[in-house]
N, C-alpha and C positions, 0 to 999 in steps of 0.2 A: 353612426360614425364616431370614429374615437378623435375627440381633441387633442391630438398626442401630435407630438415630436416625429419625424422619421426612425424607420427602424435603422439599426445597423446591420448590415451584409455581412453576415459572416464568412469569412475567410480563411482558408487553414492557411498556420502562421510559418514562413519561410525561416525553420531551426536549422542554423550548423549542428553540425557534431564535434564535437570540441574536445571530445577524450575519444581513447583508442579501445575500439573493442576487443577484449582478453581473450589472449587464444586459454581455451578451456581442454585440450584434449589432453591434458597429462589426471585432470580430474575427471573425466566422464567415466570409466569403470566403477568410481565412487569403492566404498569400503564395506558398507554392510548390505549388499545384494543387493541394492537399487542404485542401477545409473545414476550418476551426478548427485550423487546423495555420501555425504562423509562424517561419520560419527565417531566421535572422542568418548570413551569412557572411565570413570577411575573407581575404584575398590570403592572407597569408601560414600556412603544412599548419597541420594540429594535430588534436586530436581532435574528433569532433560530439559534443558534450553535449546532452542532451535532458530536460528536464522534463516530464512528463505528467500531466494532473488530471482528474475527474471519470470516471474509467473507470469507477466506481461514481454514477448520474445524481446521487445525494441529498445525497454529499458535494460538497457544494457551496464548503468554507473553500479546496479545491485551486484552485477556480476564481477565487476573490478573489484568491489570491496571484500567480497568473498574469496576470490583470487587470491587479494593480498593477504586475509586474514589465514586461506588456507596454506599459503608460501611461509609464512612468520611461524607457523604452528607445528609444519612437518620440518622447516628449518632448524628451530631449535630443539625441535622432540616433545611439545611441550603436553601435559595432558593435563586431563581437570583434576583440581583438587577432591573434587566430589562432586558425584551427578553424572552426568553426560551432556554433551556439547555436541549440536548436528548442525551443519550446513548444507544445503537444500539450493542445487542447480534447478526451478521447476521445468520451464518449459525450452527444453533441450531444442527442439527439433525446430519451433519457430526462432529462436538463437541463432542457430546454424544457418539461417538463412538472412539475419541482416546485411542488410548494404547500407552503408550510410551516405549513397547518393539517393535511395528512397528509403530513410531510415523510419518511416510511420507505418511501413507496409508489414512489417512482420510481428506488431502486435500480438496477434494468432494468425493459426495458421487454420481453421476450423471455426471455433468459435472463442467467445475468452475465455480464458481460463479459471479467470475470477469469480466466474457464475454458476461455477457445477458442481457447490461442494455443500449441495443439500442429499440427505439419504435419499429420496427419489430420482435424484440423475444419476447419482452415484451405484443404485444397487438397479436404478431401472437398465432396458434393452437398448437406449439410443448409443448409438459410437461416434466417435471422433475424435482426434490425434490429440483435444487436450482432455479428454473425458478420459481417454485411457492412461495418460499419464498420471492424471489425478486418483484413477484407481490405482495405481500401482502405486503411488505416494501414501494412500491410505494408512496401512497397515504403521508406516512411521508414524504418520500425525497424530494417531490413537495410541500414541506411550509419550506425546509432548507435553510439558505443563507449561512451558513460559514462551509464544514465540514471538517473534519479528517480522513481517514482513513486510520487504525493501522493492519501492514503489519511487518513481519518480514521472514528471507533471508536464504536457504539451502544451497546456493551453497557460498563461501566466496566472500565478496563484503562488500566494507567500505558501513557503513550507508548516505540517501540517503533522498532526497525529490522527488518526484516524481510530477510534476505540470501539466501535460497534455499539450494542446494547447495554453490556453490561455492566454496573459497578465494578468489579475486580477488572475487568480492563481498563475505564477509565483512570483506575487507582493506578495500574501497573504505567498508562501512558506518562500521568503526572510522575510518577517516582523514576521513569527514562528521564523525561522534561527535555529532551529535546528532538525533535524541532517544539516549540516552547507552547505552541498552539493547539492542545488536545480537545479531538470532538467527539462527542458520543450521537452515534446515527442511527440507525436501525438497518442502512443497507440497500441496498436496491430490488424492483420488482422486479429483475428483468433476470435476477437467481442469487445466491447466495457465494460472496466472499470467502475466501479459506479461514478468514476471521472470525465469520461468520458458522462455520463447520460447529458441530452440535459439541462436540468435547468441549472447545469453549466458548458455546454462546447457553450453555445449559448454565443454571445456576445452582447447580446440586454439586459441580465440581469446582477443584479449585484451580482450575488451568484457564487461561487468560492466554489472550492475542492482541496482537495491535501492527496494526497497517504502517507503516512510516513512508507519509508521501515525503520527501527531503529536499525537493524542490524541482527544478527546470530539468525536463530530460538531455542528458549529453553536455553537460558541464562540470568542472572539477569541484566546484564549491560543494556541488549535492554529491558528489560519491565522499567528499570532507565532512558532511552534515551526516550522513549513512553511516559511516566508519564509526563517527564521535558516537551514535548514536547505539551503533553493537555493544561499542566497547562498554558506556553506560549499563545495559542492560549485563555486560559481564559482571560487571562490579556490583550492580544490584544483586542479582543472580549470588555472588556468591560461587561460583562453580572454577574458576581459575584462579592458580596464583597471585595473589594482590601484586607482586614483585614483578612479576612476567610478562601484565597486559602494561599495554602504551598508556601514558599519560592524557587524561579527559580534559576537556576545554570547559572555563566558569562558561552557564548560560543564566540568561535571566531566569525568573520566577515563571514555572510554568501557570497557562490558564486554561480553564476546561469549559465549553460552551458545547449545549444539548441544541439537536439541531430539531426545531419547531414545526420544520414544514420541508416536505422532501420533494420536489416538482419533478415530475414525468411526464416528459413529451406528449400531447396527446396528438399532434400533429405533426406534419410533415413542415409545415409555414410556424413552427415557433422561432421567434428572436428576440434578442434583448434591445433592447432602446438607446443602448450604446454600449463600447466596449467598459466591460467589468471586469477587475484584477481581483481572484480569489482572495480570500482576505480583507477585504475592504467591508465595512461599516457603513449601511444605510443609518442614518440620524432618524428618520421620523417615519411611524409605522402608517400605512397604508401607501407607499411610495411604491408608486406604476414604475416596474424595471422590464418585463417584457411579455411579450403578444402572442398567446400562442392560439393560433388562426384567430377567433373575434374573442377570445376566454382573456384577461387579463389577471397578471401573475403580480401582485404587489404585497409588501414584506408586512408579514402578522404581526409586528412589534419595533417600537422603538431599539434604534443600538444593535440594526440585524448584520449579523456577522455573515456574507455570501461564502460560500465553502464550494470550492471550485465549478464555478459558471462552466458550461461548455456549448459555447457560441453553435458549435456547426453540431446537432446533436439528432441522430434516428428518433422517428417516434415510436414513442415505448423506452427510450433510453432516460434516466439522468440528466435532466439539464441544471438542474444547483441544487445545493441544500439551502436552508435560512435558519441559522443558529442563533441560538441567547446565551450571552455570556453569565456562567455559575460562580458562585462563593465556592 
């Protein structure tokens, strides 16, 4: 028997929707032969920059930003300085089916979309409504070098940078710096992230991704935290008018933590020992957080950064990361 605490009951958490979902059909023909997909290009080389929203159908604040960013762009005519500039509707079809009176239900509409962007799903025989999107997205993602992808959060968790594997993404998270908390992960077992897709988690190239979780899904603050956060990587980039793009907000000093220890459901009976807000800071390493059936789940090191707990989780899914904060 465990001398422990009661567990906590997880509960999926009662979220308004607080912003308005963007009607998208003046974009859906997109411009360079893939639906919802819209590319800017100028004469003079540079790198493709890429923005990408809704890979997840529910988050929907990805799709206001890109809305507005595509309204501001065809408004004033604007094109890149050099390079090319793409905006990336991904998953259309589960989009088109949110309600925000069950606004968690259209996540996917199949399976996630998040998980099928290794060359085995990708070139293997399985189908499904986001597997085929993601093949038809292909053939873009393979001419990208710098992207984004605009992510926002269910379960309460400070906003986040998410960096995958490797150094040049970690590098590129810190040089966005915002949201100001970048992590370098390895990813999940349950399939592989668009982040994750081999163009950039190979380290023979030099094309970099990074996830921007930006905070609470269906709030104005995180589609404000997504915006700052394009516009940032505009400015890095290099690829638009300095004169053109919208004015970026000071953030603190960005900081980057490697996540130590990745936990994966091995049950159906895993919980945590009470409610935990991503972001938060265990003090002292060997600290019992949660139960998963009689296995106990306590943090590898002092100063453990949890990176978004997920209280009510499948087994085989993601239930936290546990990260070390880096020089």
């Amino acid at each position: 028997m465990h001398d422990i605490p009661g567990r906590s009951p997880a509960r999926p958490p009662t979220v308004a929707v607080n912003i308005a979902r963007p009607d998208l059909r003046r974009w859906l023909p997109g411009n360079c032969g893939i639906p919802g997909a819209w590319s800017f290009t100028a004469d003079a080389p540079g790198p493709h920059v890429a923005l990408t929203a809704i890979v997840h159908g529910n988050e929907i604040a990805g799709a206001v930003v890109l809305d507005r960013l595509l309204k501001w762009i065809t408004r004033a005519s604007l094109r890149p300085a050099r390079g090319r500039l793409t905006l990336v509707f991904c998953n259309l079809e589960a989009f088109a089916r949110f309600d925000a009176g069950d606004p968690t239900a259209t996540r996917f509409l199949d399976e996630d979309m998040n998980r099928v962007w290794s060359e085995t799903e990708l070139d293997g025989p399985r189908r499904s409504v986001e597997l085929r999107r993601a093949r038809e997205l292909r053939p873009l993602v393979d001419s990208i070098d710098l992207l984004a992808d605009l992510h926002s959060m269910l379960w309460q968790s400070d906003p986040l940078i998410l960096a995958g594997s490797t150094d040049k993404a970690a590098r590129l998270g810190l040089a966005i710096g915002l949201p100001q908390t970048v992590v370098a992960d390895a990813g999940h077992t349950g399939g592989r992230r668009l982040i994750d897709y081999a163009r950039f988690a190979r380290p023979d190239t030099d094309a970099a991704a990074v996830l921007v979780e930006a905070g609470d899904h269906w709030e104005e603050p995180t589609v404000q935290r997504m915006e700052q956060a394009c516009l940032r990587l505009l400015h890095l980039a290099g690829i638009m008018p300095p004169q053109a793009l919208p004015p970026i907000a000071p953030a603190p000093p960005p900081r980057l933590a490697r996540v130590s220890r990745t936990v994966t459901a091995a049950t159906r009976s895993f919980a945590f020992l009470r409610d935990f807000r991503g972001g938060e800071v265990i003090p002292h390493a060997n600290t019992l957080i949660a139960l998963d059936g009689e296995a106990e789940i306590r943090t590898p090191h002092d100063d453990c950064l949890l990176v978004m707990p997920t209280p009510m989780v499948p087994r085989g899914h993601t239930a936290v990361r546990m990260a070390r904060f880096v020089s």
